[in-house]
C-alpha positions in Angstrom: -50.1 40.4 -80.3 -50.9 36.9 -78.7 -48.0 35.7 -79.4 -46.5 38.1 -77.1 -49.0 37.4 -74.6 -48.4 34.2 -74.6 -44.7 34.8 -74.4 -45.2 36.9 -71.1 -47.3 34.7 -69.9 -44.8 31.5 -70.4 -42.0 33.8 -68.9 -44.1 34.4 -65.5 -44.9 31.1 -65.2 -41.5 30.1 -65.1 -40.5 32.7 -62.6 -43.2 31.3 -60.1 -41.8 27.9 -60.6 -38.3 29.2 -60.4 -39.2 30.5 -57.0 -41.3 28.5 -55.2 -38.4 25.9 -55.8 -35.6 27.9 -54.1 -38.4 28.1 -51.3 -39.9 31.5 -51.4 -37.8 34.5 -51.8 -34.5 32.7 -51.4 -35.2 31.1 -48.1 -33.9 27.4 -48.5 -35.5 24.6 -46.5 -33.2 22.0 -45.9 -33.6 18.6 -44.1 -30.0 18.2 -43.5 -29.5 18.1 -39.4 -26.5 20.5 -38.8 -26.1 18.8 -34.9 -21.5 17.9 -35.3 -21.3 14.9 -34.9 -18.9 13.6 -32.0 -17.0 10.7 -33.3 -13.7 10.8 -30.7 -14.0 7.4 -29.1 -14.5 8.2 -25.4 -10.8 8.3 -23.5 -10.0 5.0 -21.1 -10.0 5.7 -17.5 -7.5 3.0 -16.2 -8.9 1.3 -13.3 -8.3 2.4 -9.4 -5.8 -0.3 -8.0 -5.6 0.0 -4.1 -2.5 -0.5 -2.4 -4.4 -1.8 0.8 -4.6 -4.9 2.3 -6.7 -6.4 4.3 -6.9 -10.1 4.0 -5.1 -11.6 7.0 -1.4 -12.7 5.7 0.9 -14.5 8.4 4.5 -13.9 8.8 7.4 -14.4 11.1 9.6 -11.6 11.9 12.9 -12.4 13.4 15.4 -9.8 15.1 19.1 -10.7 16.3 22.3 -9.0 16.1 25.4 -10.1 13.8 29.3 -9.7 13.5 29.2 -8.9 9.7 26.3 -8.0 8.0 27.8 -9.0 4.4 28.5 -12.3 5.5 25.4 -12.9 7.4 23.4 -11.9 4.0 25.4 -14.0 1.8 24.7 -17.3 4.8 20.9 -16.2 4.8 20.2 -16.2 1.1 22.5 -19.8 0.6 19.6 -21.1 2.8 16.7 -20.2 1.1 15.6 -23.7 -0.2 15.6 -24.9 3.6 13.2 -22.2 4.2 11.3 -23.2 1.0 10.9 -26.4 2.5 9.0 -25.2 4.9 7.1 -23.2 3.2 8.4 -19.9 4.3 9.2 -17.0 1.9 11.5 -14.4 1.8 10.0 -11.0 2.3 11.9 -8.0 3.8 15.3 -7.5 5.0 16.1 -4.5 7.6 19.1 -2.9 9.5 18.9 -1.1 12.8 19.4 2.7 12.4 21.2 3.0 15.5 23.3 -0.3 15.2 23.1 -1.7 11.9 24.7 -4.6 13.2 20.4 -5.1 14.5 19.2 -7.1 11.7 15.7 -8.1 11.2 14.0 -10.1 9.0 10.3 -10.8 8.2 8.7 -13.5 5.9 5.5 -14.5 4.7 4.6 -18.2 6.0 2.2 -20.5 4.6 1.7 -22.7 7.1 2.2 -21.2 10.8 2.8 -24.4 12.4 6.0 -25.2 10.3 6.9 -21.6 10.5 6.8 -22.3 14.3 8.7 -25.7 14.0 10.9 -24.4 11.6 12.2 -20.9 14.1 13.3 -24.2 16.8 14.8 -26.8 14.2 18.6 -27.4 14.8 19.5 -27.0 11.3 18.5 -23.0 11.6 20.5 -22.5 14.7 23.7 -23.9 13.1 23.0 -22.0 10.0 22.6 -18.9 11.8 26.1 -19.3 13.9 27.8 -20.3 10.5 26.4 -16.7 9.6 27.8 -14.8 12.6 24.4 -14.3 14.4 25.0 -13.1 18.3 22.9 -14.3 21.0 19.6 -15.6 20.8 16.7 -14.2 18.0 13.7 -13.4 18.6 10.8 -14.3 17.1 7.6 -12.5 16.6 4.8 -15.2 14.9 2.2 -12.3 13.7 -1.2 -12.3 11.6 -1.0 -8.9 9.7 -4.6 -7.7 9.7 -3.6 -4.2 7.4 -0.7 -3.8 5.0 -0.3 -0.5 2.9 1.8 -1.2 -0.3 1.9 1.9 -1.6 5.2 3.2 -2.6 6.4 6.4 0.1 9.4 8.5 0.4 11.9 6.8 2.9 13.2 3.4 3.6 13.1 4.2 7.2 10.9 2.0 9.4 9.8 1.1 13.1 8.3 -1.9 14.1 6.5 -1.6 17.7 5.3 -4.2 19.7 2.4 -3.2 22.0 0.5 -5.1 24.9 -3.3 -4.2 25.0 -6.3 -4.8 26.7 -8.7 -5.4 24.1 -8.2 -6.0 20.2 -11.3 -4.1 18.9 -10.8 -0.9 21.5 -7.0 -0.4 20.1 -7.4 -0.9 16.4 -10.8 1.7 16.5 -8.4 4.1 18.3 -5.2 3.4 16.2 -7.1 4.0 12.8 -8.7 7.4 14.2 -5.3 8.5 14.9 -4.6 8.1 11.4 -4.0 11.8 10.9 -2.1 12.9 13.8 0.6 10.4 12.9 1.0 11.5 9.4 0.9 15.0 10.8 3.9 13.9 13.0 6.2 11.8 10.7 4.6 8.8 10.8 2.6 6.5 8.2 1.2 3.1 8.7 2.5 0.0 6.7 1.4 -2.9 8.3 0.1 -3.8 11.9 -1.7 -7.1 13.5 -1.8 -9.2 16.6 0.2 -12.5 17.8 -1.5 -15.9 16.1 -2.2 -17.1 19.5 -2.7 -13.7 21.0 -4.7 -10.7 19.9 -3.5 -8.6 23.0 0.1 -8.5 21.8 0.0 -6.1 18.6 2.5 -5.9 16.3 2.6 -2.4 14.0 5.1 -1.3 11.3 5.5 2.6 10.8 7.8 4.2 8.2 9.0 7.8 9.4 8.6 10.5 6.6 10.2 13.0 9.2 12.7 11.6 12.1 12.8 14.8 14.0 8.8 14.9 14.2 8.5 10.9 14.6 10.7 11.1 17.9 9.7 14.2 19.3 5.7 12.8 19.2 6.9 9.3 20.5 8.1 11.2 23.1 4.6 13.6 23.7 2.2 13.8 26.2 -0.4 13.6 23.5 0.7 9.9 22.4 1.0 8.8 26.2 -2.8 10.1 26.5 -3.9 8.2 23.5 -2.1 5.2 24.2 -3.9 5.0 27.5 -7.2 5.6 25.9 -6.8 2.8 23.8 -5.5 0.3 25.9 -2.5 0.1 25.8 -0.1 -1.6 29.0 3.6 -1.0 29.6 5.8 1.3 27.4 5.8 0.0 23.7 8.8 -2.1 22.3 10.5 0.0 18.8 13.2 -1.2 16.7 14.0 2.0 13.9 15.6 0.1 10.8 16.2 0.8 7.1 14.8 -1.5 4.6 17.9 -2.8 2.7 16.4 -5.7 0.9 12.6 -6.3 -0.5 11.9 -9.8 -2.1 
């Protein structure tokens, strides 16, 4: 008889233990923190690279008219070390739209002075009648104060030479107008003033649509912000085709 007590008693004992180990009634208490655990390494955001400039870059941009445009690019690359030599650089190489016969060139210049020197030196004006150039260039001697280098849809281009009153008043106007232009065909490359004169401007535009670009040089609405912002006589353009980047 106390044996089997004892025996009951052994086998309730071990039930208690039996539970209070799987934590009362089957309810297991665990320390283990269930939170996933993110181990994807976070993705790389590649840096923003703008395609504006504004640090001031000079440059010469000559226009002139030639007999053969082949044979005038084959003379003006042949001369590139005399160019070198004084410290002028290659840049961008345009046709006139209208007469592609028009050439123009612009370069980036190191030094303006030699630049200057350079557009008078004898050895230029025989190398330019070896290669067919008519009548006499012009020169524009420019220090671009914006340059957009940001890739856009057409070659097409216009550089326009303005006259205006005051610097400051025309370039606060010209970037407010920002919007209208691309509205109208027209997005901003590049635009300065003269080295020696901030009164004569110098702007490059490409045209994104020909038919709008014309019809708003022509507009009332360009005449009335040109004369808000300064801006004497009618405007010099030259509409050319980038054939040639450096």
């Amino acid at each position: 008889m106390k044996q089997l007590r004892f025996s009951c008693m052994f086998v309730y004992a071990t039930a208690i233990i039996l539970l209070t180990s799987c934590g009362g009634g089957g309810k297991q208490k665990t320390n283990t923190d269930t939170t996933a655990m993110d181990t994807t390494p976070p993705a790389e955001v590649a840096p923003v690279t703008s395609t504006v400039v504004t640090t001031p870059q000079s440059m010469m941009v000559a226009t002139h008219k030639v007999a053969n445009f082949a044979k005038w690019m084959t003379s003006y690359e042949e001369h590139d070390p005399m160019r070198l030599a004084s410290q002028i650089h290659s840049y961008v190489i345009g046709r006139g739209v209208h007469d592609s016969n028009m050439v123009m060139v612009a370069v980036k210049v190191d030094d303006m002075d030699k630049a200057k020197a350079f557009s008078k030196d004898a050895s230029l004006k025989e190398a330019m009648k070896k290669g067919g150039v008519m009548g006499a260039p012009t020169f524009n001697f420019v220090t671009m104060m914006f340059q957009d280098t940001a890739q856009v849809s057409t070659d097409i281009r216009a550089s326009v030479l303005l006259k205006v009153k005051d610097w400051d008043t025309w370039q606060k106007s010209f970037e407010e107008g920002k919007q209208t232009r691309m509205e109208n065909g027209l997005v901003t490359r590049a635009y300065g003033h003269d080295v020696d004169d901030n009164h004569k401007v110098f702007v490059v535009v490409a045209l994104t649509d020909t038919a709008k670009a014309y019809a708003y040089w022509k507009s009332d609405m360009l005449k009335t912000k040109m004369k808000d912002a300064g801006v004497e006589g009618e405007p010099k353009r030259f509409v050319f085709r980038v054939v040639k980047r450096y």
